[in-house]
C-alpha positions as CSV (number, residue, x, y, z in Angstrom):
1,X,-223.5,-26.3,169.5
2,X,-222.2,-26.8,166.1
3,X,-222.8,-22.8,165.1
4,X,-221.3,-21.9,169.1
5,X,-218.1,-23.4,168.0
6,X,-217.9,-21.9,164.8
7,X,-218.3,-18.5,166.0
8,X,-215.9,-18.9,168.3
9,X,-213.3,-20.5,166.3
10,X,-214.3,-16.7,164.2
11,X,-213.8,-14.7,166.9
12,X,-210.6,-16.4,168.0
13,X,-209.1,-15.7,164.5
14,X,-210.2,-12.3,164.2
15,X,-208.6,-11.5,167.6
16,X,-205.6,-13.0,166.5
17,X,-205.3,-11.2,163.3
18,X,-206.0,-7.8,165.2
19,X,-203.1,-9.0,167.8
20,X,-200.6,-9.3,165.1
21,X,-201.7,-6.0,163.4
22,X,-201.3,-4.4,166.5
23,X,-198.1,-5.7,167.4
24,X,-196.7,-4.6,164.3
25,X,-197.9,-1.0,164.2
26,X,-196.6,-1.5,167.7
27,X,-192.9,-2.6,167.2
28,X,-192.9,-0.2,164.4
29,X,-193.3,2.7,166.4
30,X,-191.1,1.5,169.4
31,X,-187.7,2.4,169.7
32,X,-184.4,-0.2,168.8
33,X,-183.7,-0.7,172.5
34,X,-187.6,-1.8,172.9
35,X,-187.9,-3.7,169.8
36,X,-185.0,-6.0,170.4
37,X,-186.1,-6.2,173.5
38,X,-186.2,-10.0,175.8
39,X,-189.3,-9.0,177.2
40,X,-192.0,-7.7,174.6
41,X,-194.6,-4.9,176.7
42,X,-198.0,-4.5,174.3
43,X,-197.6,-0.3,174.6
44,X,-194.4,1.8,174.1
45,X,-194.1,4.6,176.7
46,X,-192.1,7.2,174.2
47,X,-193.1,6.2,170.2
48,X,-190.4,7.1,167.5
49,X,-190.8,7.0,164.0
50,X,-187.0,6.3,163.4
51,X,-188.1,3.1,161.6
52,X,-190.6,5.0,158.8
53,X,-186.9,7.4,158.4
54,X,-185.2,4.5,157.5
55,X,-188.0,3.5,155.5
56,X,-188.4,6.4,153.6
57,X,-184.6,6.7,153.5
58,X,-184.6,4.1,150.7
59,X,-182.8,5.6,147.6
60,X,-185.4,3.0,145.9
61,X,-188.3,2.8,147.7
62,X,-190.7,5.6,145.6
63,X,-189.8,3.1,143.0
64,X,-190.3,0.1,144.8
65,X,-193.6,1.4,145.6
66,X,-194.5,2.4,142.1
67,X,-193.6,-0.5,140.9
68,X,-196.0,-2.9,143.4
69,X,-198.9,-0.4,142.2
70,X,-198.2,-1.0,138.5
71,X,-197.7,-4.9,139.2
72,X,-201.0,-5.1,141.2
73,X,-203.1,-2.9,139.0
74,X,-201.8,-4.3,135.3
75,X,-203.4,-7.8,137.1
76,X,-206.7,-6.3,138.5
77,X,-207.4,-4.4,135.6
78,X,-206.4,-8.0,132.7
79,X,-207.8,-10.2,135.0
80,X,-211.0,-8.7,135.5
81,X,-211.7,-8.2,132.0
82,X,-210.3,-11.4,130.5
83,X,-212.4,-13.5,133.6
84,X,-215.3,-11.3,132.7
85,X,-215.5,-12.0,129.0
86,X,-215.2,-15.7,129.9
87,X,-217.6,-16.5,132.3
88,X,-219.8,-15.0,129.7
89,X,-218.9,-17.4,127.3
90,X,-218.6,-20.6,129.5
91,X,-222.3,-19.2,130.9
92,X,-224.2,-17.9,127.8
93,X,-222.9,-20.3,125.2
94,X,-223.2,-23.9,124.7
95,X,-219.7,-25.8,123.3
96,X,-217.9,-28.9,123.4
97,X,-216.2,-29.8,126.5
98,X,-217.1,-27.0,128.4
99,X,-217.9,-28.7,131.9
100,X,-214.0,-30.4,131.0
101,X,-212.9,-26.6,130.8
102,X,-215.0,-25.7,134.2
103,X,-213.1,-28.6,136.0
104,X,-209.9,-27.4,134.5
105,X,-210.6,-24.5,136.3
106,X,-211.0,-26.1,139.6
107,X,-207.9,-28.4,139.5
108,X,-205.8,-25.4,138.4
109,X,-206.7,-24.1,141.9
110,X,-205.3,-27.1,143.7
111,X,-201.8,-26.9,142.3
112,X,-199.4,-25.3,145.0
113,X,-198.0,-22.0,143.7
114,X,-194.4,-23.2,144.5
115,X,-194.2,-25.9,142.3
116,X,-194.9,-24.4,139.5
117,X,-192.1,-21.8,140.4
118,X,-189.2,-23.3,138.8
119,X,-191.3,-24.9,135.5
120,X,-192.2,-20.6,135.2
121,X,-188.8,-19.5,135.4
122,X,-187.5,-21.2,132.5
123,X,-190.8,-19.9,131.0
124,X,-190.2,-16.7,131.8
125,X,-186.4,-17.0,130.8
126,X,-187.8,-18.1,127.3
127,X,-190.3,-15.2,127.0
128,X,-186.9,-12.7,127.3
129,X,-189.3,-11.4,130.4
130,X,-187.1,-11.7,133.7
131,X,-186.1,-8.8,135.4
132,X,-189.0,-7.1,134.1
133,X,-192.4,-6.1,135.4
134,X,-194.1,-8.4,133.3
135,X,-192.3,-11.5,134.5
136,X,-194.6,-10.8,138.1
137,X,-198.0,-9.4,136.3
138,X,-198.6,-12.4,133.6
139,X,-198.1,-15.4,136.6
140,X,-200.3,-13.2,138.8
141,X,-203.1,-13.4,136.0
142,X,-203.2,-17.1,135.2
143,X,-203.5,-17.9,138.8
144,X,-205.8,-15.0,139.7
145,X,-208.1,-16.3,136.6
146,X,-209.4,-19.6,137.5
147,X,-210.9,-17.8,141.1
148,X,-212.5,-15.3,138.9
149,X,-214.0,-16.5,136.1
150,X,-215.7,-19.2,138.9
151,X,-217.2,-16.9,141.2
152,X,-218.2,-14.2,138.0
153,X,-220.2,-17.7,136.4
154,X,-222.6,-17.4,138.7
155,X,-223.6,-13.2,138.2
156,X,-223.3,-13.8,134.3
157,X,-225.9,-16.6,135.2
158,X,-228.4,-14.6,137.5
159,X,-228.4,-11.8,134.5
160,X,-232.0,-12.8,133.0
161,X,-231.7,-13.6,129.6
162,X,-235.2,-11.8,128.8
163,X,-232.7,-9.0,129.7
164,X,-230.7,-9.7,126.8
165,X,-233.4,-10.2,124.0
166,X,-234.9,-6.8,125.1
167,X,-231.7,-5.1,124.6
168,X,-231.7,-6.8,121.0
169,X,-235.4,-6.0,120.4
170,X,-234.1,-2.6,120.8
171,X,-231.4,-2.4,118.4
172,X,-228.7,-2.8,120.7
173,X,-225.4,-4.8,119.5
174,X,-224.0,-7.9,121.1
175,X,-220.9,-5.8,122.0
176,X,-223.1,-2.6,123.8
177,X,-225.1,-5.0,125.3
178,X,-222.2,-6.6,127.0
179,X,-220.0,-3.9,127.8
180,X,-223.1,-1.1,128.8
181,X,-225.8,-2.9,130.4
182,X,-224.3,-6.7,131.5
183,X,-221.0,-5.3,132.4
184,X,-222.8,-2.9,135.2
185,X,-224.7,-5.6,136.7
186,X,-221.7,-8.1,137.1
187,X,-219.8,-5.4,138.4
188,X,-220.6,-6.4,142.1
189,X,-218.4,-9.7,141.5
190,X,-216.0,-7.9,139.6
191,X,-214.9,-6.0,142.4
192,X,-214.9,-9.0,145.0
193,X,-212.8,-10.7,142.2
194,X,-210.3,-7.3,142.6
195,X,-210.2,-7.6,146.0
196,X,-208.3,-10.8,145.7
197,X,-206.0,-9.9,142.8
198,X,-205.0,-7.2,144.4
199,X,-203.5,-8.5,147.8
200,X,-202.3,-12.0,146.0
201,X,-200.4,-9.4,143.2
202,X,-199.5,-7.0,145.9
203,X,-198.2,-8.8,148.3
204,X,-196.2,-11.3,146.4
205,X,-192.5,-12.1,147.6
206,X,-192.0,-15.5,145.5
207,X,-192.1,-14.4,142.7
208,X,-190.7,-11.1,143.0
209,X,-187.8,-13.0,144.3
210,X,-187.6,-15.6,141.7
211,X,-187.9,-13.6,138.4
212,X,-186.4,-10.5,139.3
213,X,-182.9,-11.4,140.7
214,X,-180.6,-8.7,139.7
215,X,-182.8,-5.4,138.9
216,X,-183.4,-3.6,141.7
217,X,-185.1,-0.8,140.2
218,X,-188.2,-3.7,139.0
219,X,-188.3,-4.8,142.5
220,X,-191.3,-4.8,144.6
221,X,-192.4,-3.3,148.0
222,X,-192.3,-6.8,149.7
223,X,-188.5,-7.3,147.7
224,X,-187.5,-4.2,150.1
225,X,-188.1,-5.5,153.2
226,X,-185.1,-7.4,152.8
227,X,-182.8,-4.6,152.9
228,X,-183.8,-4.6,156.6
229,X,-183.7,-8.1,157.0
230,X,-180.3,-9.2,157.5
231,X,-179.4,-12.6,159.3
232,X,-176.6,-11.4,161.6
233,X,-178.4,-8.3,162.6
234,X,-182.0,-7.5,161.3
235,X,-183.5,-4.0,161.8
236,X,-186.9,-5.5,163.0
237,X,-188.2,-1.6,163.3
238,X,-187.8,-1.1,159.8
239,X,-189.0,-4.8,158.8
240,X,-192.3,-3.5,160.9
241,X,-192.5,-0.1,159.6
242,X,-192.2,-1.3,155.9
243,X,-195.1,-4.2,156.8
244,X,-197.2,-1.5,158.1
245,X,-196.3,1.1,154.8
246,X,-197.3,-2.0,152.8
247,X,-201.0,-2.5,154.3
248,X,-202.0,1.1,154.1
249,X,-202.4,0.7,150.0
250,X,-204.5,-2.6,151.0
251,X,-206.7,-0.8,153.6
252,X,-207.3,2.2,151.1
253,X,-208.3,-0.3,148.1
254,X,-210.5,-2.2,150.5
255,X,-212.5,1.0,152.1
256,X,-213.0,2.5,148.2
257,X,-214.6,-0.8,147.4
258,X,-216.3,-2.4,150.1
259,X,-219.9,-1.3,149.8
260,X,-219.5,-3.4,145.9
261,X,-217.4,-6.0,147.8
262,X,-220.4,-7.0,150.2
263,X,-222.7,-6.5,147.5
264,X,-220.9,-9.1,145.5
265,X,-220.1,-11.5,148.0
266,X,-223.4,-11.7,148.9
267,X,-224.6,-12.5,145.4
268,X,-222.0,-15.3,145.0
269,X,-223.0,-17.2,148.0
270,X,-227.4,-16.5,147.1
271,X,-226.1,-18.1,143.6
């Protein structure tokens, strides 16, 4: 009974997230006059793609764009290494307070995102970093951090430590150990652990908002859609069409890593 609801309750979501995807490839196809519409029709009977011109019309958006991929991939690449190297240590190595440091870990996950907003932008103010790129990477790394180094504890931990002694019995250094034969095996999690990074850092509008306020040209994908979003009279084609350019980075990062992604999901929930 208990397993019939749940997959229901699974199916229900899933078919709700597909409804919204479609609906937005959908009214970002249609034309104005069907958009704005009173009475929304699931199919458009003559498509336009009037709302990727305006899009693509941005005298910013290539740099917009390049500017998202530099944000989320400076956080992928720091996080991954930095929550690597510690869930090595807090696995491997024995040291004073290191189940305090583990809960630490866990409580830093339960603090809301927004109210730490304010608290980082007179950090960031102090750090000479806003209106820069680095004022939306660093936040994105201590947060993505805690996630990773939890979920990468547990393939540091299935790594057999025979493994390790062998490699030492060999004449293999501490460093080439780590980085040539543990790194590959941990790998699985690492790239689950991207997976995340990647759409929290990619898809981030708070931040992006908060710390960059009067550059445009260190302004995000997600900063853009608000040149379409206008109070009086939003363009909801172009609000579409820039959600759906958005998730097409997303979709491409998620296909080139799935096979690893299932891999290492599985392996966190065995551990």
């Amino acid at each position: 009974m208990c397993c019939a609801e749940q997959n229901s309750r699974c199916a229900w979501r899933n078919a709700r997230s597909e409804g919204a995807l479609h609906w937005m490839v959908l009214s970002a196809f249609k034309p104005a006059g069907e958009t704005e519409s009173g009475e929304p029709r699931p199919w458009t009977l003559a498509p336009s793609p009037d709302s990727f011109r305006r899009v693509f019309g941005q005298q910013e958006f290539g740099r917009y764009f390049l500017n998202s991929l530099v944000v989320a991939g400076a956080v992928v690449i720091a996080s991954g290494v930095i929550a690597f190297l510690a869930a090595t240590a807090v696995a491997r190595f024995r040291f004073r307070f290191r189940t305090t440091l583990l809960i630490m870990f866990l409580v830093a996950q339960t603090v809301p995102v927004e109210a730490l907003t304010i608290p980082l932008f007179f950090l960031m103010r102090d750090l000479g970093q806003l209106n820069t790129l680095g004022s939306l990477i660093l936040p994105h790394i201590a947060f993505s951090l805690p996630f990773a180094i939890w979920m990468l504890r547990g393939f540091v931990k299935a790594v057999p430590e025979a493994l390790e002694e062998a490699a030492y019995l060999d004449g293999a250094s501490r460093g080439r150990f780590l980085w040539q034969i543990h790194f590959p095996l941990v790998l699985p999690g690492l790239v689950a652990t991207s997976v995340f990074s990647f759409i929290s850092a990619w898809n981030d509008f708070l931040f992006a908002k908060s710390f960059n306020i009067s550059d445009t040209s260190r302004s995000t994908l997600p900063m853009a859609l608000l040149v379409f979003y206008k109070p009086d009279d939003p363009d909801w084609g172009g609000v579409m069409a820039g959600s759906t350019v958005m998730t097409i980075p997303v979709l491409v990062f998620f296909v080139l890593v799935q096979r690893r992604l299932v891999s290492g999901l599985g392996g966190a929930v065995k551990d």
